[in-house]
N, CA, C and O of each residue as an XYZ file, in Angstrom:
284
protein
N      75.883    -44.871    -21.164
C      74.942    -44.112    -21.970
C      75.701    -43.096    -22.797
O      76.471    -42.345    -22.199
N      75.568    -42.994    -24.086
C      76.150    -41.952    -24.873
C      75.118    -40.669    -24.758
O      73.902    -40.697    -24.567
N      75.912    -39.639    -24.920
C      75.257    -38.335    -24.937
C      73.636    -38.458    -26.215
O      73.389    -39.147    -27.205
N      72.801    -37.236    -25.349
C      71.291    -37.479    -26.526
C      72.008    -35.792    -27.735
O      72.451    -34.657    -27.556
N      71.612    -36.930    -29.116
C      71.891    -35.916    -29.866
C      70.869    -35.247    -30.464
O      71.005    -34.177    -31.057
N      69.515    -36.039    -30.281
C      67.939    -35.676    -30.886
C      66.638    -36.085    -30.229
O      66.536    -37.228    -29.786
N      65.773    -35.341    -30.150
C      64.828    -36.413    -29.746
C      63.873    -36.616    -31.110
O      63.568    -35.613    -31.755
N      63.466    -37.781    -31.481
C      63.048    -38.056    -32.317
C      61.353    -38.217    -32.772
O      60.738    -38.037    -33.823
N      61.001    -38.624    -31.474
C      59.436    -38.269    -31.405
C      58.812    -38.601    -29.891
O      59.327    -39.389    -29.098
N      57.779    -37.947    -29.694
C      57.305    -37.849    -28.469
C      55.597    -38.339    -28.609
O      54.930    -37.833    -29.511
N      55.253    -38.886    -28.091
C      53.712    -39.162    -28.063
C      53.260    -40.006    -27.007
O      54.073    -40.567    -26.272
N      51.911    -40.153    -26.859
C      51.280    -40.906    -25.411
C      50.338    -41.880    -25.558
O      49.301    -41.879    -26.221
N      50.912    -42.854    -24.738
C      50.216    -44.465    -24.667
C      49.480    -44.034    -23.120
O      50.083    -43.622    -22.129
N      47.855    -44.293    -23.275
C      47.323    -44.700    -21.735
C      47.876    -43.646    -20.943
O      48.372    -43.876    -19.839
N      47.838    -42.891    -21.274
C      47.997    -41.699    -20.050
C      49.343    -41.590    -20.333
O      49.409    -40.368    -20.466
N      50.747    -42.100    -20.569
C      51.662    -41.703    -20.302
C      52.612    -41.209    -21.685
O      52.328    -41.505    -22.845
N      53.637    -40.500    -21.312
C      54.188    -39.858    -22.545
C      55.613    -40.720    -22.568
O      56.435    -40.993    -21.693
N      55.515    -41.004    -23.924
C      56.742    -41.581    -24.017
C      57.973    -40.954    -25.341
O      57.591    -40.266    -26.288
N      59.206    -41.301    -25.167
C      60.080    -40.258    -25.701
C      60.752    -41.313    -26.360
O      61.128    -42.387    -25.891
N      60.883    -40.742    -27.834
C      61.797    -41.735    -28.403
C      63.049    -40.574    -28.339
O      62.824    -39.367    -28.252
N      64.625    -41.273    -28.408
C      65.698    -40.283    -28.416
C      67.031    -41.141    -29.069
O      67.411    -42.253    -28.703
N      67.581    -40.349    -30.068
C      68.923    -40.522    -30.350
C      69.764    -40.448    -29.763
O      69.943    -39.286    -29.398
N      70.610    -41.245    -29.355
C      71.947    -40.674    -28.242
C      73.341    -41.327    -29.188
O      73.283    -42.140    -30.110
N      74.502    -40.692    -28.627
C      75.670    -40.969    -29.717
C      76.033    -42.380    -28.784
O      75.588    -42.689    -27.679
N      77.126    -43.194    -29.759
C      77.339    -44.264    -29.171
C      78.060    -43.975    -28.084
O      78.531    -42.855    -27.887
N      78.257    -45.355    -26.985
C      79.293    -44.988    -25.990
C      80.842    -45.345    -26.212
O      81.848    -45.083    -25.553
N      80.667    -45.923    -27.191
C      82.218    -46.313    -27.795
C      82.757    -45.887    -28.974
O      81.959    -45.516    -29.835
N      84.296    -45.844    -29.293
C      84.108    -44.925    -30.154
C      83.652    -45.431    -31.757
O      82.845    -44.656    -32.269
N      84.019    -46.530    -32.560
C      83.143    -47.236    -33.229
C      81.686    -47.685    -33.332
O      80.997    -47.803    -34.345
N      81.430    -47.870    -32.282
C      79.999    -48.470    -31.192
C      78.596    -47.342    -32.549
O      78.731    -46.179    -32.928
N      77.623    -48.187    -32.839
C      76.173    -47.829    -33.605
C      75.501    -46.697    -32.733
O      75.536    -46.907    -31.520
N      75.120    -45.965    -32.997
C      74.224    -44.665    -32.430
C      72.978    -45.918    -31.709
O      72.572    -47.061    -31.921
N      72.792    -44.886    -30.862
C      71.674    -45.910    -29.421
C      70.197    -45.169    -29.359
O      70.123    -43.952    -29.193
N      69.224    -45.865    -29.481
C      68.048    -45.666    -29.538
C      67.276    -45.284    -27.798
O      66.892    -46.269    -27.168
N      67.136    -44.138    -27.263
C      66.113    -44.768    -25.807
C      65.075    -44.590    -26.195
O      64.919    -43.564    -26.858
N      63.775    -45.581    -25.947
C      62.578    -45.193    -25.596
C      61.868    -45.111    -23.840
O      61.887    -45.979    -22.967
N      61.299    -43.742    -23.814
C      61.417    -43.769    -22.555
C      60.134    -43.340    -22.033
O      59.354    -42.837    -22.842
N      59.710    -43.475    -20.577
C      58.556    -42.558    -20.088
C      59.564    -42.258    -19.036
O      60.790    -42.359    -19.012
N      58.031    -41.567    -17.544
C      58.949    -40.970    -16.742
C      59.678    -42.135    -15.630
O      60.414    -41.814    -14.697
N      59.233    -43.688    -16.022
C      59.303    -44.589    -15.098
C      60.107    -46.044    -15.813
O      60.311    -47.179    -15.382
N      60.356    -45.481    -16.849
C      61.034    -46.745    -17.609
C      61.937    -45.776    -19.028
O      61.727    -44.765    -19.698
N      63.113    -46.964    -18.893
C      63.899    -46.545    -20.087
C      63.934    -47.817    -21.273
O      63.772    -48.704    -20.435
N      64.005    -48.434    -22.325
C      64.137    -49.137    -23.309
C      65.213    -48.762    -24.110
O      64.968    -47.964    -25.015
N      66.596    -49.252    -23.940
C      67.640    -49.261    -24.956
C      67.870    -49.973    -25.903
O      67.937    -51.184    -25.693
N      68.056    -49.486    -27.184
C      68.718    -50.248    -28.265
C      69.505    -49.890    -29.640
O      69.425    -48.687    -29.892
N      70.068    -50.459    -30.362
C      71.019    -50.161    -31.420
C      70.045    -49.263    -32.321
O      68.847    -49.112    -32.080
N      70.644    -48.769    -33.249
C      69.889    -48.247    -34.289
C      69.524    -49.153    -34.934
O      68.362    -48.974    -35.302
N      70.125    -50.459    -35.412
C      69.473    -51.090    -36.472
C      68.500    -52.420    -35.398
O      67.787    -53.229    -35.992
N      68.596    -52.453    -34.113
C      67.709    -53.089    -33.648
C      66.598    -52.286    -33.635
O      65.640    -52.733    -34.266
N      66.463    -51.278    -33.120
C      65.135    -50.521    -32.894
C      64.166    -50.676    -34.274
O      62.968    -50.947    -34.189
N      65.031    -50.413    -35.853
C      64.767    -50.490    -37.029
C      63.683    -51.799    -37.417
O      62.631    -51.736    -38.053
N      64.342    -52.984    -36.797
C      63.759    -54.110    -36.620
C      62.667    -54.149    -35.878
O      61.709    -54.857    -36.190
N      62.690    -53.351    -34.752
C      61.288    -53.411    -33.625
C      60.548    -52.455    -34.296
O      59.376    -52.826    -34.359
N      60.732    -51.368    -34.830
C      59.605    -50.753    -35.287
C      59.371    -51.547    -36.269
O      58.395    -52.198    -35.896
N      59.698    -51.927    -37.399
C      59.467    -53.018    -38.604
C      58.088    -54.134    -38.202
O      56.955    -54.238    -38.673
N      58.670    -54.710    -37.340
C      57.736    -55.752    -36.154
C      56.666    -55.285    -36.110
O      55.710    -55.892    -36.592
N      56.515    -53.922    -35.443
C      55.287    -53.297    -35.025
C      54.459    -52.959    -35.776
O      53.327    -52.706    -35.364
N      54.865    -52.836    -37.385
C      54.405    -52.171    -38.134
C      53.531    -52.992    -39.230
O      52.477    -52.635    -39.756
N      54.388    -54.395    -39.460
C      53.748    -55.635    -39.835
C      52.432    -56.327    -39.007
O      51.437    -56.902    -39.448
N      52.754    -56.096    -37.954
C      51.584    -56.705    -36.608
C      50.402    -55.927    -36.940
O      49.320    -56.408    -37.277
N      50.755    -54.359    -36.790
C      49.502    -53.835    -37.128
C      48.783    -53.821    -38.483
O      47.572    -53.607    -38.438
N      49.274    -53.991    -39.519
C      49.003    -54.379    -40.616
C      48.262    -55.603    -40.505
O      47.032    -55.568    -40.538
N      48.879    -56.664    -40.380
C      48.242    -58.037    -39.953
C      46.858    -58.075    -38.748
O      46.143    -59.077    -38.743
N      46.646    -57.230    -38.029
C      45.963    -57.458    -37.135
C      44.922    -56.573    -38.122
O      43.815    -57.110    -38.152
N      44.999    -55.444    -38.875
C      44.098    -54.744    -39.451
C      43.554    -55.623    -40.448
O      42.396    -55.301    -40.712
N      44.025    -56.768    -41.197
C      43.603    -57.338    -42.031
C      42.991    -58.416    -41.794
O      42.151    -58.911    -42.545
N      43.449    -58.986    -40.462
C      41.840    -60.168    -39.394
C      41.283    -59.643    -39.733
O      40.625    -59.874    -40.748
N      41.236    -58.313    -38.834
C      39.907    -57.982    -38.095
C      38.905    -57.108    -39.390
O      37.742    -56.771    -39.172
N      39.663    -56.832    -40.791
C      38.910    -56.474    -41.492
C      38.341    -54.850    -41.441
O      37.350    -54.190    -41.753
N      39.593    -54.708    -40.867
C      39.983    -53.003    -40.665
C      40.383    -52.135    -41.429
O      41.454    -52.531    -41.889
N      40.104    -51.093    -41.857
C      40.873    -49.903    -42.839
C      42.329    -49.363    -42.677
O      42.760    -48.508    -43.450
């Protein structure tokens, strides 16, 4: 795990709070590391993967707003 250099945003799914956080890489070349976390789970990934998963998420909800004929 590389050291956290930010936390980037904090908000809550279903009762629980979850933490997005910047941490520096663990190598010395190595991409800055993404955690998403609550108090019972951690989710690691690259910066430009996470980039991609939020991307994902962001198309889905778009797409799901435009089935269902949503604003």
């Amino acid at each position: 795990m590389g050291e956290k250099t930010q936390d980037l945003a904090e908000f809550e799914v279903s009762g629980k709070t979850i933490l997005v956080e910047l941490n520096h890489p663990v190598f010395e070349e190595g991409a800055d590391i993404i955690h998403i976390q609550t108090d019972t789970m951690r989710f690691e990934c690259s910066y430009g993967d996470f980039f991609s998963l939020a991307t994902t998420i962001l198309v889905a909800e778009k797409n799901l707003k435009i089935i269902k004929g949503l604003k």
